[in-house]
N, C-alpha and C positions, 0 to 999 in steps of 0.2 A: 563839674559844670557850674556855670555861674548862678547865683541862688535867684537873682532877677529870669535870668533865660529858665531856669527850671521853674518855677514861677507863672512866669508866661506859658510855658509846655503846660504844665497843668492844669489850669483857666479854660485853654484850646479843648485836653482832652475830654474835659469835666463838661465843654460844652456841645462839642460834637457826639459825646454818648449820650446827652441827656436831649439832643435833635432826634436822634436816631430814636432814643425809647419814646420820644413825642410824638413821633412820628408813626410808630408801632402801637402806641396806644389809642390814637386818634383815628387808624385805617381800621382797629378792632373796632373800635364804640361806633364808626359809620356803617361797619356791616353787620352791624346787630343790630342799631338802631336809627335807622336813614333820617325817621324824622327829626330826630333830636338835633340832628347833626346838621340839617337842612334849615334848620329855627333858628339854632346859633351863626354858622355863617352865612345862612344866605349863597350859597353859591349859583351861578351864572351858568346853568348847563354844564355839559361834559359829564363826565364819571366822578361820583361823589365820595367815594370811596380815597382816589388820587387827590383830590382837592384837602380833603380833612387831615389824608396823611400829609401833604405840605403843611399844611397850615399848623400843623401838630408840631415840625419839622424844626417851623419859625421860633416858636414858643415853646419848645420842647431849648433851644440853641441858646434865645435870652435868659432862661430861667437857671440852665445850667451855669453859665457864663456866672451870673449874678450871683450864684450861691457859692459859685467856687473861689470868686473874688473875694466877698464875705468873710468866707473861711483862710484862706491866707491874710486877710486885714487883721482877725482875732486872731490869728498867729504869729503875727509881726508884732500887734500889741501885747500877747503876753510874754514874748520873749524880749520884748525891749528892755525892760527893767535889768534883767537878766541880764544882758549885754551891757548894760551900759555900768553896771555891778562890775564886770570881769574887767573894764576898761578902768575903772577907779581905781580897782586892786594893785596896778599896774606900779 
């Protein structure tokens, strides 16, 4: 597979597991603690439990995205040197 498409694959997964645990940790902390959860977003009616877990969902999806980015950038940059060594060699 291509190192960019596998790359890309791994960004997706890293983001959509860490929605799902935002998600999952955000619907626990509203049924244990409504009020907290009612102070921070403010939500608009409905079931507050569903609302926190989206909201979890959103920010659970950025925060993965952005660490698993992170982590292939510092992987690109410590293998560059590497690479570009094996290309000299040449």
């Amino acid at each position: 597979m291509n190192r960019p498409i596998k790359n890309f694959l791994l960004i997706l997964a890293a983001a959509l597991f860490s929605a799902v645990l935002g998600g999952l940790f955000a619907a626990a902390i509203s049924a244990l603690s409504p009020e907290f959860v009612s102070g921070v977003f403010s939500p608009r009616g409905g079931n507050l439990v569903r609302y926190a877990a989206s909201v979890g969902a959103v920010w659970g999806l950025f925060i993965g995205a952005a660490a698993m980015a992170f982590a292939i950038y510092a992987a690109v940059l410590i293998n560059r040197p590497q690479s570009q060594q094996k290309l000299n060699d040449r």
